[in-house]
N, C-alpha and C positions, 0 to 999 in steps of 0.2 A: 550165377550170372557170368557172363562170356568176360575175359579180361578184355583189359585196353590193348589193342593191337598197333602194331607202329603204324602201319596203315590206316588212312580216316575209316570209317566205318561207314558203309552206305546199306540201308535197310528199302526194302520197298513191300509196302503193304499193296498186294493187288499181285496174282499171278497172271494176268489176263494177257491181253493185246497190247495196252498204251503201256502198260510198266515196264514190260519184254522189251519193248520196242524202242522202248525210251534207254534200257540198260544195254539195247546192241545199238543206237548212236551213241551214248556213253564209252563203249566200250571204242567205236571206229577211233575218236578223237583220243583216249587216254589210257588204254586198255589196263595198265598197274594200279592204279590211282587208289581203288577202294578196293577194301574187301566188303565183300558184296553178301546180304541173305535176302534170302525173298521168302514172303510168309505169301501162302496164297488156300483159299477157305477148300479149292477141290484137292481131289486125291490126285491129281494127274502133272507135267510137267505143261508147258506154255499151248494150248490149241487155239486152229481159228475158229472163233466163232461164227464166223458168217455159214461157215461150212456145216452149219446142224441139220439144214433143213434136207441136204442132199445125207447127208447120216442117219436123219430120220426115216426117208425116202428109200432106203436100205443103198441108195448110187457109190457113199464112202462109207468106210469102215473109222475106229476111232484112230490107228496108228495112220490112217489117211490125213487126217484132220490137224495133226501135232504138229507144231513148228518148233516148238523145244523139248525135246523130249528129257527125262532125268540122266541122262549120260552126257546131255550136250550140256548142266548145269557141270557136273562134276569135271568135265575138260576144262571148262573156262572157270573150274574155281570158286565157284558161286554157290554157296550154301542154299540150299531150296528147303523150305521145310513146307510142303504140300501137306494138305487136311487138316494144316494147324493154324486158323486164322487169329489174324491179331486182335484182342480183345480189349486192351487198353493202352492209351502213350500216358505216359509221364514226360511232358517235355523242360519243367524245371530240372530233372538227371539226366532227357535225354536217353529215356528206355521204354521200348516195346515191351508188351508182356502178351503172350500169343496162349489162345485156348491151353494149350499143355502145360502153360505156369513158365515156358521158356522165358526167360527175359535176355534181354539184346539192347546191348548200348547203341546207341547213334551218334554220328558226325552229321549226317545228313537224311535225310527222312522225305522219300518219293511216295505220296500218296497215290495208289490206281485202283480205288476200290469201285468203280462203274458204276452200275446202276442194279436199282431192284424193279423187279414186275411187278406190276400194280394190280392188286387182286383187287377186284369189285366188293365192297363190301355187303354184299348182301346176303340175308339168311340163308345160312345150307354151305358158303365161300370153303368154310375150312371139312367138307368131308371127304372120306377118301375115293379119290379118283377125280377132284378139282387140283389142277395142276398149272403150273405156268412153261414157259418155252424160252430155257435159257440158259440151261450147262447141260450138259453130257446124262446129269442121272435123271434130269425131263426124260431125254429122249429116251431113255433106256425106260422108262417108268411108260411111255407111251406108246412105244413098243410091244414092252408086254399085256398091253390092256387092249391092242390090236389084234393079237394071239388068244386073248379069249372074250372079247367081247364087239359090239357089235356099231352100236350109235355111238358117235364122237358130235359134242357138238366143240366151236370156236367160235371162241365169243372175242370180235373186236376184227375188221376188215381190212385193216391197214398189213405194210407189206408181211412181217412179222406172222400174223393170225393166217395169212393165204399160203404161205410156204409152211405153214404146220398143219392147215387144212389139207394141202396138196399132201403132204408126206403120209398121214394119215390113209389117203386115198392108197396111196400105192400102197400100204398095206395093208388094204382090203376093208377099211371101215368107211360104211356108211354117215359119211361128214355134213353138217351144214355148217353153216358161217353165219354167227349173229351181228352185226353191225346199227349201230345207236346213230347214224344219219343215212341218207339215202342213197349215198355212191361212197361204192370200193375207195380203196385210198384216199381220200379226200383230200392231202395235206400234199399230196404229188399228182393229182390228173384232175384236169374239170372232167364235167360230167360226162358229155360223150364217150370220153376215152374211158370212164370206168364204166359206162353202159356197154363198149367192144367188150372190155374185159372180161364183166361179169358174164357175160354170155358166151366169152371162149371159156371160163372156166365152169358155166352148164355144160358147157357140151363134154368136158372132160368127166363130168360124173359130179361136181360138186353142187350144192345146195345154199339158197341165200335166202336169210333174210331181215329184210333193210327196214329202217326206221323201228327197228326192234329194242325196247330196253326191259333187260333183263332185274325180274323182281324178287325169284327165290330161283334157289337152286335145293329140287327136291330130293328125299331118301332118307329111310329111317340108319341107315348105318352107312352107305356109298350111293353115289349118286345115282337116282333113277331119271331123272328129266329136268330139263330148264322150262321156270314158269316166268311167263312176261308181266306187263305191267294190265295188259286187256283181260289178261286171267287166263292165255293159252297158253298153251304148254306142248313142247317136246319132247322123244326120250330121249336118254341119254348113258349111256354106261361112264363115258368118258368129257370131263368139261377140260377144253384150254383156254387159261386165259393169257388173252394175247390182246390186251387193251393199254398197253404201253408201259414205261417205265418211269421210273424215278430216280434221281442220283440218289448215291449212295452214300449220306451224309453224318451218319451218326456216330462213328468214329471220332472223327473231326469236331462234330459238335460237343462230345463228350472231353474230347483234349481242351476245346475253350479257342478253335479256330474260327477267324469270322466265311461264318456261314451266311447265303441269301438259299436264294435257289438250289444251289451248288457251293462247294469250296469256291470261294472268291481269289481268283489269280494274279498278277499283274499279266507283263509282258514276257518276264521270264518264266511264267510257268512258280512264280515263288508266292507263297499263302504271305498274310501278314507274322504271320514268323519265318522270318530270314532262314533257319535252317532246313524248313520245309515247304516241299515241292506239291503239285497235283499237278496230275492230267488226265485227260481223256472225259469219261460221260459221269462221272464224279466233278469236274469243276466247272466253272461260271466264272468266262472275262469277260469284260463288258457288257453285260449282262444277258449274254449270249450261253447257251447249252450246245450240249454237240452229241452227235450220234453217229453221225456219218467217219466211215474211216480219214476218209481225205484230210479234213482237222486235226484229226488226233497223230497222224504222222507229225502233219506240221509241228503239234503240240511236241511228240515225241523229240523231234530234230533240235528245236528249239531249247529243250531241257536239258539233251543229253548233252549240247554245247555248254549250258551254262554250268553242271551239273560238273563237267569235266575244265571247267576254270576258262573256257574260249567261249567270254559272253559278251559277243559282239550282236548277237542274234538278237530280236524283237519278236514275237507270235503277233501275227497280224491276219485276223479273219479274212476270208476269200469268200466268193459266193463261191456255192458248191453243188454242181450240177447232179440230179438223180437219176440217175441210171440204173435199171433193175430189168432182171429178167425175171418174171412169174410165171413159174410154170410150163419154160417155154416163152412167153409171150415178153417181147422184147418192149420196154417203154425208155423214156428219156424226157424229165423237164426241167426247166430251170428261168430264175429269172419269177419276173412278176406275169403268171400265165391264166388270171384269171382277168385282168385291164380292169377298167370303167371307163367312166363318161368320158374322158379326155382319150382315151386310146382310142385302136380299129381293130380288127381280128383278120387274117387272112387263112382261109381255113381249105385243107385239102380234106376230102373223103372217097376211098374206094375200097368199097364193101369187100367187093369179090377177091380184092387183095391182104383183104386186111387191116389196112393202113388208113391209119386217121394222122395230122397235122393238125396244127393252130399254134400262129405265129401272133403276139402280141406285139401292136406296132403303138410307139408314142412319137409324135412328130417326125422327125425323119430318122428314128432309132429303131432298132429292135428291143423289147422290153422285157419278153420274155416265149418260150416254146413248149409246146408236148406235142409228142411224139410216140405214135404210138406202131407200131408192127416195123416200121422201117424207120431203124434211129440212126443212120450212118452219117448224116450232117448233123447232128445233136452236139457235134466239137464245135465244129465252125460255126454254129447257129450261137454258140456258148462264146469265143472267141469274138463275132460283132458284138454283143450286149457288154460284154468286159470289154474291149476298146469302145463304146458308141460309135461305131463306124456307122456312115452316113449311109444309108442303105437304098435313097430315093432312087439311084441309076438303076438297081438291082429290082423295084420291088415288085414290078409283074412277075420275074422267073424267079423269087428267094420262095416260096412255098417249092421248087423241083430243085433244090440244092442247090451246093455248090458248080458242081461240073457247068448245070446248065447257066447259072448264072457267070459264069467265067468264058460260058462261049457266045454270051449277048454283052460283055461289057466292052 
């Protein structure tokens, strides 16, 4: 076991994005403060993960992808123990015990263990060539199944399952896309804009289909086909599942943290034991989850303040507008964009461009946007709903943005 160092000890389980992130705000405010290790379950130093689907897509390479690489640990001093995930705390002594039998004392203890993909439980789930879309050795695992096989199906339409259908495409496998409701994205575009969508990404070569729930997954040894609930069936060499995630809880349940959903936080980013920390898509404030980067900065900034003795900070939720590009194809919503009976809709459509709107209007506010082929006011459309600026002067010219509304006001 590591001795007592004069220095507090700071450990953080999770080599991801929120842990990194959280250790270089930590580091701006205090840089001496801890001696630092980080246990993280891949073989590699800190990458972005948003960037898989352009890694998949063959566009980055994986040294494209790295934001820490293992030389930038060893500069700043920071013990990385990459491949060896932490397996159990002990927090009556205050020690990590990591797959390799490592044990590591703590002063302080940053939980970032994210989240896991939620495999469908259905017959067939565990054979080989069912996979999920979520570290480096996916991609590499889907990659090679591209190089010698033919059908890919992706099971789950949301943004996730389209950017690994897409990548698939580029190379060179015949993709469909299974989706369990009737429109792409669902949880980011009403219907119109995922009816544009699904039909720019037919025309790109992919394949859909909607209102589809998957019942087995066929093959005496690897997968041959996905069978539905009607009793048809696909082929398939290759399944993704891209049907969402789940925090990453079991660590922490296992220590005796209070769990709901997620690790439960306060304001500081602190579990109900004072010496430990979460963040990111492993915890739950307010009974709130997160996935989007934009929180988990926050979360980050917030922690590395308190974490580093300057805890004047509070984490305080924001709406958090989505912005994505699929494929090419530019979207933007946010806000409450599907209304009801008390709202109106203001809706632009032009085919030949592309470009879909719809502006949800409550009284004299704007409530909520999507945006689809042209999102260049999706800030400002975002900026009136967080002031409720009064938008009545504006509202014949707020579907043609801002310029135009700034040359009629």
């Amino acid at each position: 076991m590591n001795g007592r160092a004069a220095k507090p000890s700071l450990v953080v389980v999770g080599n991801g994005m929120a842990g990194m992130r959280t250790v270089e705000e930590l580091r701006k405010l205090a840089p001496e403060l801890y001696d630092i290790s980080v246990f993280g379950a891949e073989p590699h130093g800190n990458y972005n993960r948003i960037l898989l689907s352009p890694l998949l897509a063959g566009e980055k390479s994986v040294d494209d992808i790295m934001l820490n690489t293992r030389e930038w640990y060893v500069q700043h001093g920071i013990a990385l123990h990459a491949g060896d995930p932490v397996e159990h705390i002990d927090r009556r002594r205050r020690i990590v015990r990591a797959r390799s039998g490592l044990e590591v004392h703590y002063d302080r203890l940053l939980l970032a263990t994210g989240s896991t993909p939620f495999i469908i439980p259905v017959p067939g789930h565990q054979l080989p060539g069912v996979i999920a879309f979520r570290d480096i050795q996916d991609v590499e695992t889907m990659q090679a199944a591209a190089r010698r096989h033919r059908h890919a199906v992706v099971i789950g339409g949301g943004l996730l399952g389209l950017e690994a259908a897409n990548g698939l495409r580029r190379q060179g496998m015949e993709v469909t896309v299974v989706h369990v409701t009737g429109s792409l994205m669902n949880q980011q575009l009403d219907q119109p804009a995922a009816l544009l969508l699904k039909g720019a990404l037919e025309r790109k070569g992919l394949h859909f289909l909607l209102d589809a729930h998957t019942a087995e997954i066929v093959g005496p040894r690897r997968v041959t086909a996905v069978r539905f609930r009607d009793g048809s069936e696909i082929p398939a060499d290759l399944v993704v599942m891209a049907a969402g995630v789940r925090p990453n809880i079991a660590l922490a349940k296992q220590a005796g943290l209070h769990c709901e959903r997620a690790i439960v936080v306060d304001d500081t980013l602190q579990t109900y034991d004072p010496r430990i920390y979460a963040v990111g898509e492993c915890v739950q404030h307010r009974s709130a989850t997160f996935g989007l980067v934009a929180p988990i900065w926050d979360q980050a900034r917030v922690c590395g303040a308190h974490l580093a003795g300057a805890g004047h900070r509070r984490y305080v939720q924001q709406a958090t507008p989505t912005k994505l590009k699929v494929t090419g194809v530019e979207l933007y919503s946010v806000g409450d964009f599907i209304g009801g009976p008390d709202s109106e809709d203001l809706v632009l459509r032009d085919p030949r461009r592309g470009v879909y709107k719809r502006l949800v209007l409550k009284g004299r506010q704007l409530a909520g946007a999507v945006l689809y082929g042209d999102v260049q006011d999706g800030p400002w459309y975002f900026d009136l709903i967080q002031k409720r600026t009064d938008i009545s002067a504006m509202r014949n010219h707020l579907l043609f943005g801002k310029a135009l509304c700034g040359l009629a006001a």
